[in-house]
N, C-alpha and C positions, 0 to 999 in steps of 0.2 A: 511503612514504605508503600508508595502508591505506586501501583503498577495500571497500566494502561494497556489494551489489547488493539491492533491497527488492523482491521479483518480486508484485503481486497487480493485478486486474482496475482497483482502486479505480472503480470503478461504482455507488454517487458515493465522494470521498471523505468518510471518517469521521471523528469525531475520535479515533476507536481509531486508524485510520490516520497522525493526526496524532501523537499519542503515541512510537507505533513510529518514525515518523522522527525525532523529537526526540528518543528516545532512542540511536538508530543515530549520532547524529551527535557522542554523547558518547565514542562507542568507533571512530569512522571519520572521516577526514580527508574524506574523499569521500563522497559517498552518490550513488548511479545508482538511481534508482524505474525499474522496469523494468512498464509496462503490459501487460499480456500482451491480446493481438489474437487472438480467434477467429475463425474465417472463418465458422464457424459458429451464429454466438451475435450477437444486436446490442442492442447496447449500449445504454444509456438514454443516455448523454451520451457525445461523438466522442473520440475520440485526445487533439484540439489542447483539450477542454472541461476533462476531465480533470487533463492536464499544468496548465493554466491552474491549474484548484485548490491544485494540490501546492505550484506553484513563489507562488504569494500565501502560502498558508499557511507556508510557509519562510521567506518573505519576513518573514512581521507577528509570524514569534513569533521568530527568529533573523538578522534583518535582513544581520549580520556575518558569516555564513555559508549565505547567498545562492548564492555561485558555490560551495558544495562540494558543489551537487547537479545532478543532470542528469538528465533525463524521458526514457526512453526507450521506441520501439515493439516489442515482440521478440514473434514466432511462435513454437510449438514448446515446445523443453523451456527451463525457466529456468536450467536449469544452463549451459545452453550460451551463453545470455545471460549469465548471470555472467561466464564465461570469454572470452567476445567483448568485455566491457567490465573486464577486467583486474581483476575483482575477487578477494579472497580471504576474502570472507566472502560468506553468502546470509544476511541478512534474514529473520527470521520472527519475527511476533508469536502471541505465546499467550493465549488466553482465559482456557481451564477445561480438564480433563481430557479434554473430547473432541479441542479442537485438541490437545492436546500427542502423543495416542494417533497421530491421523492426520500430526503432522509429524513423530514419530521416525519414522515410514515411511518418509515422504519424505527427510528426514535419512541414512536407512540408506542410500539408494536413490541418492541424490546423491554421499555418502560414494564409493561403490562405483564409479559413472560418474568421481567427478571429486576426489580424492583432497587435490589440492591446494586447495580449496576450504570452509574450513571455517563447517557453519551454525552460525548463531548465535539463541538463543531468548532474542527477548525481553518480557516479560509486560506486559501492559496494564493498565494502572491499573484501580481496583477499578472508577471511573467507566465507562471503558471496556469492561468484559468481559462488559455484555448486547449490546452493539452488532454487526450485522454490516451488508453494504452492501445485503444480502437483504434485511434486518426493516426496512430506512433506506426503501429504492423503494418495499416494500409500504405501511408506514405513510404515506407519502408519495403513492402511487395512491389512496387513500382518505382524502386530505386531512387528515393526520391534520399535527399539529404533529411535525415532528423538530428542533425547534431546538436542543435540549440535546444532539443526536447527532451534530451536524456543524458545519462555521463558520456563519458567518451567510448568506455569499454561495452556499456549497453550498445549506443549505435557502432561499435565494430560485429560485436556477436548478430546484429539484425543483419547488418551488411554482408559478413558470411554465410548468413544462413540462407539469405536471399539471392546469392549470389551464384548457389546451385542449380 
């Protein structure tokens, strides 16, 4: 059974986001969304707001593979979160030529730490490749429509939350 680990903030999630896990699940029997927790950094939306997003969206576009994913919290390096949840692949979506620059980095870097671990790139729809979860808060801080960026329930929770 190959299981795949998808490491990113998703602070909110996107439908970039979405994409990448519907395509992870076409090459992994398992999927682990691994949230990465800064202790330093706080979040627009919690741990449990988050996971809620991922595992709906799983839910309404792949119903029948529901249980081949699991939300997880990990600190620290994602590689070690991969290894901690028995993966042998890492998860990465690509935009445009700057993501891909900064993930062979990361790529290398992983490679080197964790050998048995292989990443995998995968490219976001054309729809998807302005979007990040950065340009999603700001236009959303300034009340801006992001409906065509996220599900529906993503842009209502941003909308309330901004609304305060």
């Amino acid at each position: 059974m190959a299981t795949a680990f998808y490491p990113g903030s998703f602070d909110p999630m996107t439908n970039g986001h979405l994409d990448v896990v519907l395509q992870a699940l076409n090459i992994a029997d398992r999927l682990v969304v691994g949230i990465g927790i800064n202790a330093g950094k706080t979040p627009l939306f919690t741990f449990e707001e988050r996971a809620a997003f991922i595992t709906r969206a799983v839910t309404e576009h792949l119903p029948d593979r529901g249980d081949d994913v699991t939300v997880v919290a990990f600190s620290g390096l994602a590689i070690d979160a991969a290894r901690q949840n028995a993966a042998g692949m890492m998860i990465r979506g690509l935009r445009d030529s700057t993501d891909f620059a900064y993930e062979m980095q990361l790529a290398g870097m992983n490679q080197t730490m964790a050998p048995d671990i292989q990443t995998v790139f995968l490219p976001a729809m054309a729809l998807s490749r302005p979007i990040s979860a950065t340009l999603v808060r700001q236009v959303a801080a300034m009340r801006g429509d992001v409906s065509r960026f996220v599900p529906p329930y993503v842009a209502e929770a941003l909308a309330a939350r901004f609304s305060r």
